[in-house]
C-alpha positions as CSV (number, residue, x, y, z in Angstrom):
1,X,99.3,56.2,-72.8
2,X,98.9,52.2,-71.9
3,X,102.0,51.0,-73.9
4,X,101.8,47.2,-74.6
5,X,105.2,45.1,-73.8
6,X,106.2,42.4,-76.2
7,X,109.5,41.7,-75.3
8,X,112.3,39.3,-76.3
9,X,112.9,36.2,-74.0
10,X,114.8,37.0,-71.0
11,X,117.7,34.5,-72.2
12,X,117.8,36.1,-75.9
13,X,118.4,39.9,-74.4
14,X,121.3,41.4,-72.8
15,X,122.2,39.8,-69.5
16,X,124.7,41.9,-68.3
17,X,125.8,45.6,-68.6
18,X,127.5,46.7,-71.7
19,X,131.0,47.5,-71.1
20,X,133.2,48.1,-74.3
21,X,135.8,46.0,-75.4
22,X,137.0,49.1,-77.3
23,X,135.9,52.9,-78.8
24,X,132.1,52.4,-79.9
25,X,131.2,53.3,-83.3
26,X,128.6,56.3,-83.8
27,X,125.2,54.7,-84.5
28,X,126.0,51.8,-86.1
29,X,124.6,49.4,-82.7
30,X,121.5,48.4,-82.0
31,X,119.6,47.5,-78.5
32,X,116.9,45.0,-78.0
33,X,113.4,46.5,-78.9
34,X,112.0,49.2,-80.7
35,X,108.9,51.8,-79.6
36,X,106.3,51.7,-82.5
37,X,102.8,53.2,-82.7
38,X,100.3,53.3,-85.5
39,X,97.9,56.3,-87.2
40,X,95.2,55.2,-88.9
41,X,91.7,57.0,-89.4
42,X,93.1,60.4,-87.4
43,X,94.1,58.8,-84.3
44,X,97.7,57.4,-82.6
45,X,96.7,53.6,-81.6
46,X,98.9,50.6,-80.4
47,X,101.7,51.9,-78.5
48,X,103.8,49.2,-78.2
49,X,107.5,48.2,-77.2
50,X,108.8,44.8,-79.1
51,X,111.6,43.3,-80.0
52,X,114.0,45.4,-82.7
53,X,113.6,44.6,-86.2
54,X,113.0,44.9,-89.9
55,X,109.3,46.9,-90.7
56,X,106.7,45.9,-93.0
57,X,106.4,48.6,-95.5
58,X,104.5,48.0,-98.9
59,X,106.3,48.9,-101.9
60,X,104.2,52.0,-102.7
61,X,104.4,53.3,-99.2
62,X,104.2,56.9,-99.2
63,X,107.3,57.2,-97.6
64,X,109.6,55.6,-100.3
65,X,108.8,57.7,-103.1
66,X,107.6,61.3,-102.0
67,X,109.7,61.1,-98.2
68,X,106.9,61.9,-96.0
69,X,109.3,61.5,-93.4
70,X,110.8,62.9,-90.1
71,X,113.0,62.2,-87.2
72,X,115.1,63.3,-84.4
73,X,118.4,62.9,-82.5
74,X,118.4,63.0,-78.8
75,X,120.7,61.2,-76.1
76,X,120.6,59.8,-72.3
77,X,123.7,58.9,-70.5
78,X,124.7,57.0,-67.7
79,X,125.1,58.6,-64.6
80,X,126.9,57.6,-61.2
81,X,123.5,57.2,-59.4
82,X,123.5,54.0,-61.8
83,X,120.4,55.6,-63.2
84,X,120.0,56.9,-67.0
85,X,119.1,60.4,-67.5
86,X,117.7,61.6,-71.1
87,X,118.9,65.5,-71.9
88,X,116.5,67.6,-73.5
89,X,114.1,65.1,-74.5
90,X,110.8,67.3,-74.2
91,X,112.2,70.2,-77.0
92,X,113.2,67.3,-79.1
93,X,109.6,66.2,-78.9
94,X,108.3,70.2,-79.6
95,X,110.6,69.7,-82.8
96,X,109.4,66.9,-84.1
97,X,106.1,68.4,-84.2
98,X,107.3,71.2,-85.7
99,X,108.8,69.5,-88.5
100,X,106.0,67.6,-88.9
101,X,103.8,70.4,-89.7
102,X,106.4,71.2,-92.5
103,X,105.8,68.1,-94.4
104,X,102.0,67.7,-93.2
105,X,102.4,64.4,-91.1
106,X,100.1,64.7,-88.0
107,X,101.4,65.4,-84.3
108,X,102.2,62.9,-82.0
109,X,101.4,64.1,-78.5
110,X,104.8,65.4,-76.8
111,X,104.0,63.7,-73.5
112,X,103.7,60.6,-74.9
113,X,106.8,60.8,-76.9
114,X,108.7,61.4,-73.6
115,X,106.5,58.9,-72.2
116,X,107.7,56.1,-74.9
117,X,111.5,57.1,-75.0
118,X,111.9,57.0,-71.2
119,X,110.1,53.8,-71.3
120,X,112.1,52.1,-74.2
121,X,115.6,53.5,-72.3
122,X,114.4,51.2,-69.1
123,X,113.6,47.3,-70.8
124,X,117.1,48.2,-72.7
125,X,118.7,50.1,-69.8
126,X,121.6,47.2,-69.8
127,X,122.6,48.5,-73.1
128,X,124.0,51.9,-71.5
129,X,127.6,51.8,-72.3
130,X,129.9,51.8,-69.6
131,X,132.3,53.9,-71.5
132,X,133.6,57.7,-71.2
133,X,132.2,59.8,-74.2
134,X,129.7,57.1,-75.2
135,X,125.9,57.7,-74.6
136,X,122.6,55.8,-75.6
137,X,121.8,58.0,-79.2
138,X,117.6,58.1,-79.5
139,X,116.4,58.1,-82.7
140,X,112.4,59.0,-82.9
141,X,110.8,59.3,-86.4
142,X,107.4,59.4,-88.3
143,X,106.9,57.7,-91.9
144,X,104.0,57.6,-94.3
145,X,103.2,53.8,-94.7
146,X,100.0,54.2,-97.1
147,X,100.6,52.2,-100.2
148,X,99.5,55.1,-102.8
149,X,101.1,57.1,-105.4
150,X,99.5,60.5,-105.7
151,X,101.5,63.1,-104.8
152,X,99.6,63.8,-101.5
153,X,99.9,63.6,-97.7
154,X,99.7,59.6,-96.7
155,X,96.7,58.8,-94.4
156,X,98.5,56.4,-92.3
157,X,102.1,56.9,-90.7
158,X,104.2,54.9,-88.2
159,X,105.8,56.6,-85.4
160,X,109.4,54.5,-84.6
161,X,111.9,55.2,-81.6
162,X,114.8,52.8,-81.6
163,X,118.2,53.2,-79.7
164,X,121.9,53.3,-80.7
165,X,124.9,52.9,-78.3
166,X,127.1,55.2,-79.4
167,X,130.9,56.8,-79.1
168,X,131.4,60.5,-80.1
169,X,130.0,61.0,-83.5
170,X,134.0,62.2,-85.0
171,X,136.3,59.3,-84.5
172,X,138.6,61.8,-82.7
173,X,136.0,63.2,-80.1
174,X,136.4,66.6,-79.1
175,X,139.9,66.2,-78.9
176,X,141.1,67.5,-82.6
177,X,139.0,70.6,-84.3
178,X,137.8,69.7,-87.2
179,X,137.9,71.3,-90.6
180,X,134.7,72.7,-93.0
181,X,134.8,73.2,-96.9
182,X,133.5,77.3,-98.0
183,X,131.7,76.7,-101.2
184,X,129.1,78.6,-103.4
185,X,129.2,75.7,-105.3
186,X,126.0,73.8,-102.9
187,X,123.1,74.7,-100.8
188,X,121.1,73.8,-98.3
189,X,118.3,75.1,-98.6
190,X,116.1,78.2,-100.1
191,X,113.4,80.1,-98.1
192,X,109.8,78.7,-98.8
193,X,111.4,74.8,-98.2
194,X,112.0,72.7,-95.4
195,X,115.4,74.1,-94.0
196,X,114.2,74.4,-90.7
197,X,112.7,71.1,-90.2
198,X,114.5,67.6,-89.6
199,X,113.5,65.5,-92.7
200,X,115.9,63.2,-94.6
201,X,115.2,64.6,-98.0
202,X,117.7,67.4,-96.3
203,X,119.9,65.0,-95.7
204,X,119.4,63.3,-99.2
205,X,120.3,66.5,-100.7
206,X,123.4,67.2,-98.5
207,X,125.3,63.9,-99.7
208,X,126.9,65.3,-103.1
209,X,128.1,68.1,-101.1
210,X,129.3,66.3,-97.7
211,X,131.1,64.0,-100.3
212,X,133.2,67.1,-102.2
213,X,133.8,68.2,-98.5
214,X,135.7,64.7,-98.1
215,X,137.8,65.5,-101.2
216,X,138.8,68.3,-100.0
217,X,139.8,67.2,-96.0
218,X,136.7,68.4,-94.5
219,X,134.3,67.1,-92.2
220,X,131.5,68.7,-93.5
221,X,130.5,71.9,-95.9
222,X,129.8,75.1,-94.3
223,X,126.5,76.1,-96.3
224,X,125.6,79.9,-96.8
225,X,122.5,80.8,-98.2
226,X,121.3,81.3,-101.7
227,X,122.6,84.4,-102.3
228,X,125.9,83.3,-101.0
229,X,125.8,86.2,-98.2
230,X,125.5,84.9,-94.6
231,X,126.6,82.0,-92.9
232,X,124.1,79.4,-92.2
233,X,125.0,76.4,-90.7
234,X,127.1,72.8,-91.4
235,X,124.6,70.1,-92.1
236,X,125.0,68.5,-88.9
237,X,125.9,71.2,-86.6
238,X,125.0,74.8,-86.3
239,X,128.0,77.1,-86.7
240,X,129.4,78.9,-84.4
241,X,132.2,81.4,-83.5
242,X,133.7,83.5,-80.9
243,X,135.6,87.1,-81.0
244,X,138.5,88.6,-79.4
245,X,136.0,91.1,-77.3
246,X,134.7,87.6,-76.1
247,X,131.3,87.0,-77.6
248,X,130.3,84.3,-78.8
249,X,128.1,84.4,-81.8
250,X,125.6,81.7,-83.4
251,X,124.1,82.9,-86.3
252,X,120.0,84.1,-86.3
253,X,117.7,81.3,-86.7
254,X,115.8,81.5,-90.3
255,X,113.3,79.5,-92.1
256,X,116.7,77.7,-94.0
257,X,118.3,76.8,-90.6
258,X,117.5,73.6,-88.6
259,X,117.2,75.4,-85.1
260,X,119.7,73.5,-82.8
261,X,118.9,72.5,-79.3
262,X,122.8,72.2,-78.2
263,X,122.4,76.0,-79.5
264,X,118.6,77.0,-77.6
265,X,120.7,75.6,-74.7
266,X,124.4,77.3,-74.9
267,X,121.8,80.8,-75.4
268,X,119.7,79.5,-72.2
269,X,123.2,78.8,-70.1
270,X,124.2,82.4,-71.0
271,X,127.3,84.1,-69.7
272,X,126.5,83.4,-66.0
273,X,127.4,79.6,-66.9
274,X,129.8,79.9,-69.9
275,X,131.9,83.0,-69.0
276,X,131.2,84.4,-72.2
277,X,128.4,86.6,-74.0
278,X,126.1,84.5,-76.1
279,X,124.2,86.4,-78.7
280,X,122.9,85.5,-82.5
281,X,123.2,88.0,-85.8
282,X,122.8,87.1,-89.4
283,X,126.6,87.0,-89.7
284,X,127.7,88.1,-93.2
285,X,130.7,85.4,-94.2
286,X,132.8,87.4,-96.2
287,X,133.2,89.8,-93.0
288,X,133.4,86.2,-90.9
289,X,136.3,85.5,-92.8
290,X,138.2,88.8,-92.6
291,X,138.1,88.7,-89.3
292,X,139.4,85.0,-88.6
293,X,142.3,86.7,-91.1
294,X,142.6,89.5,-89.0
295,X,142.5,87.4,-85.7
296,X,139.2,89.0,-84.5
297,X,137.7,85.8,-84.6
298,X,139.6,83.5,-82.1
299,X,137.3,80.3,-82.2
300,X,135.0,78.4,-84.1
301,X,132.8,75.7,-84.2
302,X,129.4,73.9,-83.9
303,X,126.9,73.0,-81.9
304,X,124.8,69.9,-82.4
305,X,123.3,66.7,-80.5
306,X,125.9,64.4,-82.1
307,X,128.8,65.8,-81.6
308,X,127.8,68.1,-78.6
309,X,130.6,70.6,-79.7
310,X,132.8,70.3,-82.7
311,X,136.1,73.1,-82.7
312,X,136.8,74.5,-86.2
313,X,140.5,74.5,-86.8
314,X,140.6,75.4,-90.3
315,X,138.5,76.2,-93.5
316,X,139.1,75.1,-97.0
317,X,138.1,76.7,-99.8
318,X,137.1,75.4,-104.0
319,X,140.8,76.1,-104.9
320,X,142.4,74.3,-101.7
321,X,143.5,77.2,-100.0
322,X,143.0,77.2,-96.3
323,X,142.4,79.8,-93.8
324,X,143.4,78.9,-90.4
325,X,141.1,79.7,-86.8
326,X,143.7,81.4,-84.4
327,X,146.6,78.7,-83.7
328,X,144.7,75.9,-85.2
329,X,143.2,74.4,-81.5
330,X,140.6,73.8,-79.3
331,X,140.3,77.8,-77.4
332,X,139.1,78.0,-73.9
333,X,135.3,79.7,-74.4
334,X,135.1,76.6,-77.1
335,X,136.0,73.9,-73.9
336,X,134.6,75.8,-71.9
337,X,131.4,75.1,-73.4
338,X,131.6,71.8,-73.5
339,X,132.5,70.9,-70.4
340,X,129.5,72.9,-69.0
341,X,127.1,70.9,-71.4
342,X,128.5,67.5,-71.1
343,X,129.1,68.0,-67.3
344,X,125.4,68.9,-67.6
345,X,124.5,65.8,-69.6
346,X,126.5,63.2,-67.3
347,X,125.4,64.3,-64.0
348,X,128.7,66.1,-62.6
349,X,127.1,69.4,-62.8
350,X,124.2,71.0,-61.6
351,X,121.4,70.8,-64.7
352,X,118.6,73.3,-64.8
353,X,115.2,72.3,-63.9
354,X,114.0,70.1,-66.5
355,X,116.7,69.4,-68.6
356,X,117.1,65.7,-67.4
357,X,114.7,63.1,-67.7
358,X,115.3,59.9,-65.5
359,X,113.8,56.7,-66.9
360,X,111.8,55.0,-64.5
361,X,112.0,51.9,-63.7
362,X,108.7,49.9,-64.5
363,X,109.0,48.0,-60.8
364,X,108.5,51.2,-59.2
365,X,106.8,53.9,-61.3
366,X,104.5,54.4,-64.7
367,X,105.1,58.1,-64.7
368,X,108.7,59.5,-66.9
369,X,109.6,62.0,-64.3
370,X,111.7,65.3,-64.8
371,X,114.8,64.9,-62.7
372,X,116.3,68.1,-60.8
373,X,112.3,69.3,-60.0
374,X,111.2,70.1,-63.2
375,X,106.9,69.6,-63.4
376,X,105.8,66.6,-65.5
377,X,103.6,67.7,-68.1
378,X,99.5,67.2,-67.6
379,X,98.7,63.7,-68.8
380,X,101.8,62.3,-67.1
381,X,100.8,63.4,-64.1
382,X,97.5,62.1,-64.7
383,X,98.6,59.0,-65.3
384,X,101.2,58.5,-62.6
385,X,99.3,57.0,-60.3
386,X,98.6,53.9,-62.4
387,X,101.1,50.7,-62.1
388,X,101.6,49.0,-64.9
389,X,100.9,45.0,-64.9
390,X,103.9,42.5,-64.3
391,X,104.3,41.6,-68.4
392,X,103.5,38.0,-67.4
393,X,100.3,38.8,-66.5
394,X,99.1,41.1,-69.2
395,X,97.0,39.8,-72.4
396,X,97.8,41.6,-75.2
397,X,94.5,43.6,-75.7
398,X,92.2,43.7,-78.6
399,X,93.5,46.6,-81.3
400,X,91.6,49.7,-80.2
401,X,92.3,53.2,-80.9
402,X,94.0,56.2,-78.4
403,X,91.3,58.9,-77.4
404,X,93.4,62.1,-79.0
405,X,94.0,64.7,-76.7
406,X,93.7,68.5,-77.8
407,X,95.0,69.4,-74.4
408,X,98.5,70.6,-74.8
């Protein structure tokens, strides 16, 4: 993928790294530029990096009435090599694909979505906070743009990655646990829907409920499915909790669960890394809750890319009652966790191979690169031989179309 750079006057970007005057906000900054690419007639054309701002969208776009629409949350951080290092980036690419099949918007080639966020992360690499617990948030998404109003798939789309420097997503961080509202009152989401992808009509739907969660204290609901049986996740997080014979339990993935990759990789790190025994079940809640009574249950929590890993102190109920988790804290399987994952994320621990993506610098290589020896995929290594253009130097070229590749 050739991507075209149409970037903001030197004197007009940042000039110097960004150190915070204070705690940063979660996701309410912007950097520089934005990644955009076009589909139009079957094909992904005019990859292009330029300078952040508002879109052109036509009033009937597809998007804005029937939310053809998905997106993603991924993060890179600023190591002590002075480099930045993406986590994960590849499955968030896998699920974005995935989600997109839900709501029939076409794929956009995984390589080239690493390819564009690792390339994006390096013109705005000054924008990297210089701040413990903050991180660049990546937010990749996909629209339908075609100005039409039949209830059908649109026929062109917009693929978007823009950045966000970001504190932890709770005020607090992962220093106080956090509290979720137990309700039959809201769902999620019903088998045969689009639980299990990352669409904001999910999110749309989640709003009434986050907002009675508020009333009540709560960070966020707790959402069980329809028949008001198992545990399913909170919104933002998957749940999870862990027992006094030291397991720690996420529940199974379904078809009404958005499939965490802060989960995928607390499963991956396993017991070897976490010093406790990771396992999922469909996890009825009313036997949940007896056993947080009973003390069986010791932690709780959630796993997510915001937040990393939220601590569940507490749950509220409809009539205000509460039901505390052990002594109301953070437990030590629950820190545990996160140290290993953030110490994973930052660079002060051993990541395995190809959890870490470096972003290149454009002086000295085309290719994004796995850190820690993990393979690049096919078409980045085909293409890593290549050296882009000084910007300066570069016309921008006529509008042509991307050859699509079947090749996975």
């Amino acid at each position: 993928m050739d991507i075209r750079y149409d970037l903001k006057p030197r004197s007009s970007r940042r000039q110097k790294p960004f150190r915070p005057g204070g705690p940063l906000p979660f996701g309410q900054l912007r950097t520089d530029h934005m990644f955009l690419m076009d589909y139009e007639d079957g094909q992904w054309i005019e990859p292009r990096i330029v300078p952040y701002g508002p879109l052109s969208l036509a009033p009937g776009a597809v998007v804005l009435h029937y939310a053809q629409e998905i997106f993603e949350g991924a993060k890179a951080f600023l190591h002590d090599d002075g480099e930045i290092h993406a986590f994960r980036i590849d499955k968030n690419a896998a699920r974005l694909n995935r989600s997109g099949a839900g709501v029939l918007i076409p794929p956009v080639p995984e390589d080239d979505q690493v390819h564009a966020i690792l390339s994006l992360l390096d013109v705005d690499r000054l924008w990297a906070p210089h701040q413990e617990g903050a991180s660049l948030y990546i937010r990749p998404f996909v629209f339908g743009t075609q100005d039409s109003l039949g209830v059908k798939p649109s026929a062109r789309y917009t693929f978007c990655i823009f950045l966000s420097p970001s504190g932890p997503y709770y005020p607090a961080g992962f220093r106080e646990p956090v509290k979720l509202l137990v309700t039959r009152r809201f769902h999620r989401a019903a088998p045969g829907g689009t639980g299990a992808f990352k669409t904001g009509g999910n999110y749309a739907a989640s709003l009434m409920a986050g907002q009675v969660a508020h009333e009540h204290g709560a960070s966020q609901v707790l959402f069980l499915d329809v028949t008001d049986t198992y545990i399913e996740e909170a919104g933002a997080m998957n749940h999870f909790h862990v027992t006094r014979q030291g397991e720690l339990l996420i529940p199974t993935f379904t078809e009404t669960i958005l499939r965490s990759i802060t989960s995928e990789s607390v499963l991956e790190l396993g017991e070897r890394n976490l010093d406790v025994r990771v396992r999922q079940d469909r996890l009825p809640v009313e036997q949940f809750l007896d056993d947080v009574r009973s003390g069986a249950v010791t932690e709780a929590g959630g796993f997510g890319t915001a937040a990393v890993v939220s601590a569940v102190g507490s749950y509220v109920f409809d009539d205000a009652t509460e039901l505390r988790v052990g002594d109301g804290q953070i437990g030590p399987h629950t820190r545990k966790v996160y140290e290993v994952l953030t110490g994973i994320q930052r660079g002060k621990r051993a990541a395995p191979d190809g959890w870490l993506f470096r972003a290149p610098r454009r002086e000295s290589t085309a290719r994004p690169k796995a850190s820690q020896g993990a393979k690049p995929r096919s078409r980045l290594k085909a293409t890593a031989k290549r050296k882009p253009r000084p910007p300066s130097r570069r016309k921008p070229p006529a509008k042509r179309k991307l050859a699509s590749r079947s090749r996975r």
